[in-house]
C-alpha positions, -999 to 999 in steps of 0.1 A, spaced: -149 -211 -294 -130 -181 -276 -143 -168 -249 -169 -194 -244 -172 -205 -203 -161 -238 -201 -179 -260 -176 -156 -257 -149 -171 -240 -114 -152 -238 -85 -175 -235 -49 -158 -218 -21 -167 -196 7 -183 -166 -6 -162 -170 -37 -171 -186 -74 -145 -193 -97 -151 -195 -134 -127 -203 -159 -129 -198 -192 -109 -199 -221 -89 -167 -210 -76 -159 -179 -97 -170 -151 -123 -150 -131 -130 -152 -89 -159 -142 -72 -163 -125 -44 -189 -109 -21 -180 -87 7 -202 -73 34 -193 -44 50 -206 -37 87 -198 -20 120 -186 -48 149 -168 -46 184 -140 -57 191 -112 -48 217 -75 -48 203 -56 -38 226 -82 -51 259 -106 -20 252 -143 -24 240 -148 -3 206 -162 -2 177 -146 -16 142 -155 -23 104 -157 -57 92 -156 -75 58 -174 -106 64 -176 -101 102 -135 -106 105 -110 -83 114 -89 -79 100 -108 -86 66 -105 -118 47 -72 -127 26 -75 -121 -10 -58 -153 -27 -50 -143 -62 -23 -152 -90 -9 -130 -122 -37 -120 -141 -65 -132 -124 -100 -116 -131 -106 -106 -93 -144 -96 -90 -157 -81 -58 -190 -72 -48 -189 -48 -19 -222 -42 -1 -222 -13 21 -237 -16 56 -224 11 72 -245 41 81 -219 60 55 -199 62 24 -173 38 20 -143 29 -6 -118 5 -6 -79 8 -23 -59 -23 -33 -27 -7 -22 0 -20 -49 -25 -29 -71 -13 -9 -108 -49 -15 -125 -35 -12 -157 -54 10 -180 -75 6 -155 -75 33 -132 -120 33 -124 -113 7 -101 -86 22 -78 -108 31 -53 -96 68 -40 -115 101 -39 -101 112 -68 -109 85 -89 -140 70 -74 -170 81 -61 -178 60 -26 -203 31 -23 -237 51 -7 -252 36 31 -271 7 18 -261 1 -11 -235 -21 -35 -208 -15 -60 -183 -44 -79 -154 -39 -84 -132 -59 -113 -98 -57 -113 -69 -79 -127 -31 -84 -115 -15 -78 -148 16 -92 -149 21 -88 -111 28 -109 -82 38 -99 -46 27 -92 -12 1 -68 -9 -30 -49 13 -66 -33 7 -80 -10 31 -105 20 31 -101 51 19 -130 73 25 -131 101 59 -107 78 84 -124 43 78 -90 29 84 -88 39 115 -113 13 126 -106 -16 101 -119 -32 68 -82 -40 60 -68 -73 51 -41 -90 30 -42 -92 -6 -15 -120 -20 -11 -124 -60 9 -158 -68 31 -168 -95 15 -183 -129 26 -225 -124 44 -213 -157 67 -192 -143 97 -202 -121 99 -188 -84 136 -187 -73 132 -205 -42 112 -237 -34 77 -240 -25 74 -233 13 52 -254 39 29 -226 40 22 -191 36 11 -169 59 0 -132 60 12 -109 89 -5 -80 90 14 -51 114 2 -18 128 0 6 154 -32 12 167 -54 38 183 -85 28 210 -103 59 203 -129 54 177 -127 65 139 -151 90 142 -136 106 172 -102 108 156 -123 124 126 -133 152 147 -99 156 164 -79 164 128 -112 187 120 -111 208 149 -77 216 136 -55 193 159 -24 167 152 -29 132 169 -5 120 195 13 88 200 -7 56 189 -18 35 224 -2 2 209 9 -21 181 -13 -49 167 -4 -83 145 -31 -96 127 -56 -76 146 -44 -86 182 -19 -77 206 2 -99 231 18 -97 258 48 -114 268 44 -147 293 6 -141 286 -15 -170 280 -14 -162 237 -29 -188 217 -5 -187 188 -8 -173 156 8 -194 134 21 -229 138 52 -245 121 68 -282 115 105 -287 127 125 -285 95 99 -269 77 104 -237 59 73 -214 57 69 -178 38 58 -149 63 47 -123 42 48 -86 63 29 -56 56 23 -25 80 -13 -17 76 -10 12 102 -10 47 104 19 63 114 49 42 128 80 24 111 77 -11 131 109 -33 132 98 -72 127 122 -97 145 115 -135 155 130 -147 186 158 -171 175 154 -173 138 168 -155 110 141 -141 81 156 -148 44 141 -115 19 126 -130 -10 102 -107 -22 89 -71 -20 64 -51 -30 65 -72 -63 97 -77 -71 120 -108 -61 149 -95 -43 186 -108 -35 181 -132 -10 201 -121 22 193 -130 56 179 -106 80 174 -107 122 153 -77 120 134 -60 94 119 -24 96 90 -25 80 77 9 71 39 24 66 26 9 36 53 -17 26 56 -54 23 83 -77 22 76 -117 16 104 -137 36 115 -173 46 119 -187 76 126 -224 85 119 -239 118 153 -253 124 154 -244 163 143 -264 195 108 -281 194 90 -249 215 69 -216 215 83 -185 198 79 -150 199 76 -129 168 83 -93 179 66 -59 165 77 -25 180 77 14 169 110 30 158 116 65 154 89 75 180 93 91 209 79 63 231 84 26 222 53 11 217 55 -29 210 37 -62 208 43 -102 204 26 -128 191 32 -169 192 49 -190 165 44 -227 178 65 -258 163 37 -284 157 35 -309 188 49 -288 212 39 -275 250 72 -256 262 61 -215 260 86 -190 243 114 -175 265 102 -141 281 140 -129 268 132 -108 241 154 -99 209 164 -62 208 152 -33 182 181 -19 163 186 18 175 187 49 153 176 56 117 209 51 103 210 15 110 174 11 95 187 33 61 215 7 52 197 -17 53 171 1 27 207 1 8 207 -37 13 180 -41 -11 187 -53 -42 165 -65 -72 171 -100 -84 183 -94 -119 179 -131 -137 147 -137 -117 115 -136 -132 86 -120 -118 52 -123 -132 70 -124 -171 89 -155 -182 120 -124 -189 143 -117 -164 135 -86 -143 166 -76 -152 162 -74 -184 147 -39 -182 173 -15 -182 159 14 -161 197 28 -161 200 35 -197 167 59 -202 172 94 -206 153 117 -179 126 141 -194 118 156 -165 126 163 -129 102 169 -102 109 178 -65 81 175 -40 85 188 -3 66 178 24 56 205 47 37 216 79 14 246 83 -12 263 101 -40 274 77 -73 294 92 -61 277 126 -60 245 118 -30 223 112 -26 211 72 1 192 53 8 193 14 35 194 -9 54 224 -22 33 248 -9 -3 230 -16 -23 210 5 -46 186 -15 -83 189 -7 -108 163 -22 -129 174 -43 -172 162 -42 -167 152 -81 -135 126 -81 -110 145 -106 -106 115 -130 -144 117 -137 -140 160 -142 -118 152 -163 -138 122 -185 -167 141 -186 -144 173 -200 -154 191 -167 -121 195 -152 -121 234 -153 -153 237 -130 -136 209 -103 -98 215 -106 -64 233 -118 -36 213 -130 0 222 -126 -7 243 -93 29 234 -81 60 243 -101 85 208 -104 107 231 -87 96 242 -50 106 276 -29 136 269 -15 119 279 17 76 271 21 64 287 48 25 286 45 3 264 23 -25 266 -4 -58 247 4 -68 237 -30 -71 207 -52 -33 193 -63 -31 178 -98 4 175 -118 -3 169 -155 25 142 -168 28 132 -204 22 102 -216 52 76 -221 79 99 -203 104 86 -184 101 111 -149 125 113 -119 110 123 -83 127 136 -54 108 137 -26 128 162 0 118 157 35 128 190 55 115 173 91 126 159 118 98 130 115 99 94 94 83 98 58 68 70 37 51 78 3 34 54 -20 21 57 -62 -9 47 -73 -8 26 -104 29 20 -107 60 6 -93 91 28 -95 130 22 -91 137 34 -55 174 49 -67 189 66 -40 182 80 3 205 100 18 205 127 45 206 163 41 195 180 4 190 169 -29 210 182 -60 216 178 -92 255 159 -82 235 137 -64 227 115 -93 258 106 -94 249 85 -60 221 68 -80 217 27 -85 211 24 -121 213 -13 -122 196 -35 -96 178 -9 -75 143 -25 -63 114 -20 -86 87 -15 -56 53 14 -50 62 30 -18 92 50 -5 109 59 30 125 94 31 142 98 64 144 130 87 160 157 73 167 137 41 162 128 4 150 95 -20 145 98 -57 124 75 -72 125 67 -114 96 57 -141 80 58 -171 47 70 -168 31 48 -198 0 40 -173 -33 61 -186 -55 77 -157 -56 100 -125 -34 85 -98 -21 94 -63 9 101 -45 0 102 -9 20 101 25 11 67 40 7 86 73 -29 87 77 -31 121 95 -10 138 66 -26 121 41 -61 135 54 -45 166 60 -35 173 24 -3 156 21 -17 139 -12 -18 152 -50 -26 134 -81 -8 127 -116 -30 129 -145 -14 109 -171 -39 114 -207 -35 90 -236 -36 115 -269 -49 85 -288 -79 81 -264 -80 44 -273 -86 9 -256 -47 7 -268 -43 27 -236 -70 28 -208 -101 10 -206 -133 25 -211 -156 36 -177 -173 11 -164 -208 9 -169 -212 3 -134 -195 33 -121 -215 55 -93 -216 91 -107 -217 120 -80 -206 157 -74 -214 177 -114 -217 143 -134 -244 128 -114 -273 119 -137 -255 129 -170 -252 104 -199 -215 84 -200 -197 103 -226 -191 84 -263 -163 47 -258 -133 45 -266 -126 23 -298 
């Protein structure tokens, strides 16, 4: 009989597994509490998921039922964001302000979520006040189906690096810095996997590896602010996989690894029998800020040579090789189809939309946005406004014209929602008119990262474009003074971000949201609300409008 639970229950820690006759379903319960902990040698106060941090690795595979029951210990609201994570149809469990209302001190909410048709490297971390700041992030890997084929053979083991700079002033503190209406200086160092080394320092190492084994590493920067360039003394890294899409596999002594982005690679332990360093450090900073940590072949007792391999130098070098990356056309990803396959090149635009970053002082206080707005979060999240048919008494859409000023020079506080239509295929510039590093991520999609070049974007530029094996990935770097377009169909129903992965901006108002409304309003296209869903803000205590058939 479909659908009936076989049997089958799988016991691990804090997890149960059970499989039916669809696609299986994981357990999960995750508490949420305030810990100490010293980073970077200084006593101060953190957020745990299960008393780790980092928080627990979230094992998953394509199409997974993944079901996680948060409690909430904290003494105040909390929310957590798969980052990469497209929730199709799905957008209730995103876990963003201006989809979600956050979990209340004291009290629980589940999410359930499914990988559809993904697999990749990816992250989870909070998204309500500055949360992140102090913690609750961790890794979040989704494997291939045993169906389908991986283009490269099974590795000894897979591990999760998790990179960041890192700040020893507490979240709340920082809180009340950006409020009073200041920018945050330089972070005070770089962590991996929650701690920092130091080189000829007694490190107990991170990771350990057999001679002649080969083991995936896959590299996400959790942080805040900084591009970090990830090298490993004596050993090359082989690209596999990022951001969810198998890539060329070229060989790479460094790799800069920008806010919000992953990249899966390969190494093998093909050197001497010793202790190695692996090797994070800030580019495009004014100060260099770095950190190590120990890679041990199995057996051994000789430590890792204090000699340490260089950073590359200037953001030129760190743009080719963003031109390096190409997507593995016959591969196949979470699909038995080639990735390839889909011909992105061939689509017809049907709209263009440029969005600008900018600075500004607003009442005294420093803000960011794009194209002359700076997003504000709203008490009622936007996609339930909208749900509920409230949206007028919480929100305008279409504040910002797809076209900006060709100079902005002061910003709009106000709620930021673009209204795209259903099933269009959209190009996005994102035009970066500073002298600083950008990185952007999308909510609920992965997009072809076309083209970055210095200087400003027009029209003749799309003549520059990859249309055949550019990388189908969620965020995008956009260097100073510079350009990257980005191309997609927006067939995913719901209210989703485009943020900068900078924290400070981000909080700041350098944030918007697409609504993307199904005409049919059917489970065809997005799933009904959950029945589960906390209501706040103008919805609170009103009656879930009539399902979707």
């Amino acid at each position: 009989m479909e659908g009936r639970l076989l049997t089958v229950l799988v016991c691990l820690v804090s997890t149960v597994a059970i499989v039916n006759a669809g696609d299986p379903y994981f357990f999960h319960t995750w508490n949420v509490t305030y810990g100490t902990a010293s980073p970077l040698g200084v006593p101060q106060k953190v957020i745990l998921i299960n008393g780790q941090f980092p928080g627990p690795n979230l094992n998953s595979t394509s199409n997974n039922n993944v079901v996680i029951n948060v409690f909430n210990h904290l003494d105040e609201p909390f929310l957590l964001t798969w980052s990469g994570i497209q929730h199709r149809k799905n957008c209730w469990q995103d876990g963003v302000a201006g989809t979600s209302c956050p979990i209340p001190a004291g009290q629980n909410f589940t999410y359930h979520f499914q990988p559809k048709d993904q697999i990749g490297s990816y992250f989870y971390y909070p998204t309500t006040s500055l949360h992140r700041f102090a913690g609750g992030f961790g890794g979040l890997r989704v494997n291939s189906r045993l169906l389908i084929p991986v283009p490269y053979a099974d590795p000894e083991d897979d591990y999760t690096v998790l990179l960041g700079d890192w700040y020893t002033s507490g979240h709340t503190a920082l809180k009340n810095f950006l409020d009073s209406g200041r920018t945050l200086g330089l972070p005070n160092g770089v962590l991996i996997n929650g701690k920092s080394g130091k080189v000829g320092g007694k490190n107990e190492p991170l990771f350990t590896m057999k001679p002649g084994k080969t083991y995936k590493y896959r590299l996400c920067n959790v942080g805040f602010k900084s591009t970090l360039n990830f090298r490993i003394q004596n050993h090359k890294m082989k690209l596999v996989e990022m951001e969810g899409s198998h890539v060329l596999q070229n060989d790479y002594d460094s790799l800069d690894v920008h806010v919000g982005q992953c990249f899966s690679v390969l190494v093998t332990a093909d050197q001497t029998a010793k202790d190695y360093y692996m090797v994070a450090s800030t580019r495009f900073l004014k100060k260099e800020l770095s950190t190590v940590g120990v890679i041990r072949y199995e057996g051994s007792n000789v430590q890792a040579s204090t000699e340490l391999p260089k950073a590359p130098v200037g953001w030129a070098w760190s743009l080719n090789q963003f031109r390096s990356f190409r997507w593995n056309l016959t591969a196949s990803a979470a699909r038995p189809n080639p990735q390839g396959s889909y011909h992105y090149g061939r689509i017809n635009i049907t709209r263009s939309i440029k969005l600008v970053n900018s600075k500004s002082v607003v009442d005294g206080k420093v803000r960011f946005g794009f194209n002359g707005v700076s997003h504000v979060d709203t008490e009622t999240p936007l996609k339930l406004a909208e749900y509920f048919q409230m949206s007028e008494k919480v929100f305008k859409y279409n504040v910002i014209k797809d076209e900006p000023a060709s100079k902005i020079t002061a910003l709009t506080v106000q709620p930021n929602v673009l209204n795209i239509t259903f099933r269009t295929f959209v190009e996005i510039i994102f035009e970066n008119h500073e002298k600083s590093m950008q990185s952007f991520h999308l909510d609920g999609y992965s997009f072809f990262a076309v083209a970055s070049e210095p200087g400003r974007w027009t029209p003749e530029k799309r003549k520059n474009y990859n249309l055949l094996d550019a990388v189908s990935r969620h965020t995008v770097q956009v260097y100073p003074k510079s350009w990257s377009a980005i191309l997609l169909t927006f067939d995913n129903a719901g209210m989703w971000n485009i943020r900068s992965e900078n924290l400070e901006r981000r909080y700041l108002g350098e944030q918007l949201y697409v609504s993307v409304l199904s005409p049919e309003k059917s489970l065809r296209d997005e799933y009904n609300i959950p029945l589960n869903t906390n209501l706040c803000g103008i919805v609170k205590g009103l009656p879930l409008p009539a399902h979707y058939s």
